[in-house]
C-alpha positions as a Markdown table, in Angstrom:
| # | Residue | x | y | z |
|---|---|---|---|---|
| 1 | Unk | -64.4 | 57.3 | -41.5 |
| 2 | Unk | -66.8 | 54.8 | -39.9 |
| 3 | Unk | -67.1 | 50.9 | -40.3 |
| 4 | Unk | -70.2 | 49.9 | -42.9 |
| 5 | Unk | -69.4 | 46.3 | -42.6 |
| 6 | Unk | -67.4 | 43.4 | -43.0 |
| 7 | Unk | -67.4 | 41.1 | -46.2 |
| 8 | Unk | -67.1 | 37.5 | -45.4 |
| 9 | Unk | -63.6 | 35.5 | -46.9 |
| 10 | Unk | -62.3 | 32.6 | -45.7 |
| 11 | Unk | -58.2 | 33.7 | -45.9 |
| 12 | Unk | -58.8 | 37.5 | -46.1 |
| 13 | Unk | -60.2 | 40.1 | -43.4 |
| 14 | Unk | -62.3 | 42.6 | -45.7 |
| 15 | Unk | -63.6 | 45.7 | -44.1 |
| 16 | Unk | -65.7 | 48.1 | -46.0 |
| 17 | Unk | -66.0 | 51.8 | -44.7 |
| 18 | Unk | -67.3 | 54.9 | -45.6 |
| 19 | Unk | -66.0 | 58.1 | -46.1 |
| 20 | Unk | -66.1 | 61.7 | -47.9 |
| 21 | Unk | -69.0 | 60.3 | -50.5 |
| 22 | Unk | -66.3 | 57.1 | -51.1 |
| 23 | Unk | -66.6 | 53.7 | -49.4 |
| 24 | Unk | -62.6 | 52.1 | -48.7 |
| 25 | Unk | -62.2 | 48.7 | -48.8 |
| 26 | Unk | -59.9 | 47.0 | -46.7 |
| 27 | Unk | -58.3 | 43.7 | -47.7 |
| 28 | Unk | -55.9 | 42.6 | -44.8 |
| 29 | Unk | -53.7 | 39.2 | -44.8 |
| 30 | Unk | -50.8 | 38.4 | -42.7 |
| 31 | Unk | -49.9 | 41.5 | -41.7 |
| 32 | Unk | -50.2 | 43.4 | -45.3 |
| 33 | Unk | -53.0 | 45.9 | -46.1 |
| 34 | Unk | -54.4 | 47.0 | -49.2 |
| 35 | Unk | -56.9 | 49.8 | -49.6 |
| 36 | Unk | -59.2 | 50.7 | -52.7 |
| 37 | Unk | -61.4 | 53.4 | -52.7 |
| 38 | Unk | -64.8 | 53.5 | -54.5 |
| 39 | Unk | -66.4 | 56.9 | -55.1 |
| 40 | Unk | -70.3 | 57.0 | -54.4 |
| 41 | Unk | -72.5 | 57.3 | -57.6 |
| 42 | Unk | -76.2 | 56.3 | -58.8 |
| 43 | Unk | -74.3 | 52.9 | -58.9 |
| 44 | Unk | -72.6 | 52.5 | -55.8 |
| 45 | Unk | -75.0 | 53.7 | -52.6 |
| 46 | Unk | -74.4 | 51.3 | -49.8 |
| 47 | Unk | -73.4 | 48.0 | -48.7 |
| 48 | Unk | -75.0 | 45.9 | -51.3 |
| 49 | Unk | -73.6 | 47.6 | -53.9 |
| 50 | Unk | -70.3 | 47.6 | -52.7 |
| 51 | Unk | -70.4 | 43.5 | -52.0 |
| 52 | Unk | -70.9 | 43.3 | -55.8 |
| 53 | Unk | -67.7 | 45.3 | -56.8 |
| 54 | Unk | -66.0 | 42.5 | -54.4 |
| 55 | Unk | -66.5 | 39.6 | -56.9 |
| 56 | Unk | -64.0 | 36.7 | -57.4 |
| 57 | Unk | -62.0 | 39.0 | -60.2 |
| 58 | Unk | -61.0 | 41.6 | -57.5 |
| 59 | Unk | -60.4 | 39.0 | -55.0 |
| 60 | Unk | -58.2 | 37.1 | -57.4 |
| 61 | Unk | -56.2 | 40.3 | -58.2 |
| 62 | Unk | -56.2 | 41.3 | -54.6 |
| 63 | Unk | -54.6 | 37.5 | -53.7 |
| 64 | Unk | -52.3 | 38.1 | -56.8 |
| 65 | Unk | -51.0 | 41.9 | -55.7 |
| 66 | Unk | -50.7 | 40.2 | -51.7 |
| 67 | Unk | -48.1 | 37.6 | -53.0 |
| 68 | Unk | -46.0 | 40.3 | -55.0 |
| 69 | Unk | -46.4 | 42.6 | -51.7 |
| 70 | Unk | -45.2 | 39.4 | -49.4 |
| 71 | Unk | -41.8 | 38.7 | -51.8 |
| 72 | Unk | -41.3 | 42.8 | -51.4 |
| 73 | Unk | -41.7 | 42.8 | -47.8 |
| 74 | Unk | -39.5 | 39.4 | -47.4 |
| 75 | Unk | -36.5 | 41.2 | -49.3 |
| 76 | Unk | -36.8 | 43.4 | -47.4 |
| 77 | Unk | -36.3 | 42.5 | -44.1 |
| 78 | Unk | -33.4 | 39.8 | -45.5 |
| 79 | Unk | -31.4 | 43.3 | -45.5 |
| 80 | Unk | -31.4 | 42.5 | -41.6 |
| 81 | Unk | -30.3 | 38.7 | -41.9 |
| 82 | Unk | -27.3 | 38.0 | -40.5 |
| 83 | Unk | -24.8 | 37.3 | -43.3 |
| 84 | Unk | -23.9 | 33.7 | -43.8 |
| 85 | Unk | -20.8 | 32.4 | -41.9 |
| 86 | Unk | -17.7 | 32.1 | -44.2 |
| 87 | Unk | -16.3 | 28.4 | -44.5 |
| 88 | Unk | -12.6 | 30.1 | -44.9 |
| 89 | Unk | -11.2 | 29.9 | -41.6 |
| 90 | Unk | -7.5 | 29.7 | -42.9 |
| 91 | Unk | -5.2 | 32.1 | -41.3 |
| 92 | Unk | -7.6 | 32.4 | -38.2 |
| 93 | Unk | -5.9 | 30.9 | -35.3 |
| 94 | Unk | -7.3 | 27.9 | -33.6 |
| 95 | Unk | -9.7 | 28.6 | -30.3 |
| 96 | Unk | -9.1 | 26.0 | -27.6 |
């Protein structure tokens, strides 16, 4: 897989590669990936093709799929947060 180009964003990294008669696109934000993969055709031969598949509709969707991927991740690692002290200290005894 080798490195076609980059696609200027001003909030997302967008890499666009090219591999096995497919070009992969690369969206990247805060440390979250997504990757979609565009098969080579009489339509679709190189760069300038590709830029047009990366419109404001797939950018919008792409935005859209990164904040559902960013709640995910976020539960997820609250499976790590300390659990909240308990405010029932009765019964404990006192530390002097």
């Amino acid at each position: 897989m080798r490195i076609v180009g980059r696609l200027p964003h001003p909030t997302l990294q967008i890499t666009v590669f090219a591999n096995d008669g497919r070009f992969p696109v690369q969206f990247e934000l805060g440390g979250l990936t997504q990757v979609y993969r565009f098969r080579k055709s009489e339509h679709l031969q190189g760069m300038a093709d590709v830029k047009k598949l990366v419109n404001a509709d797939l950018i919008d969707s792409v935005l859209a799929q990164f904040k559902v991927m960013r709640e995910a991740h976020s539960r997820a690692l609250n499976t790590f947060a300390p659990p909240e002290a308990s405010q029932d200290t009765e019964g404990l005894p006192d530390i002097i």
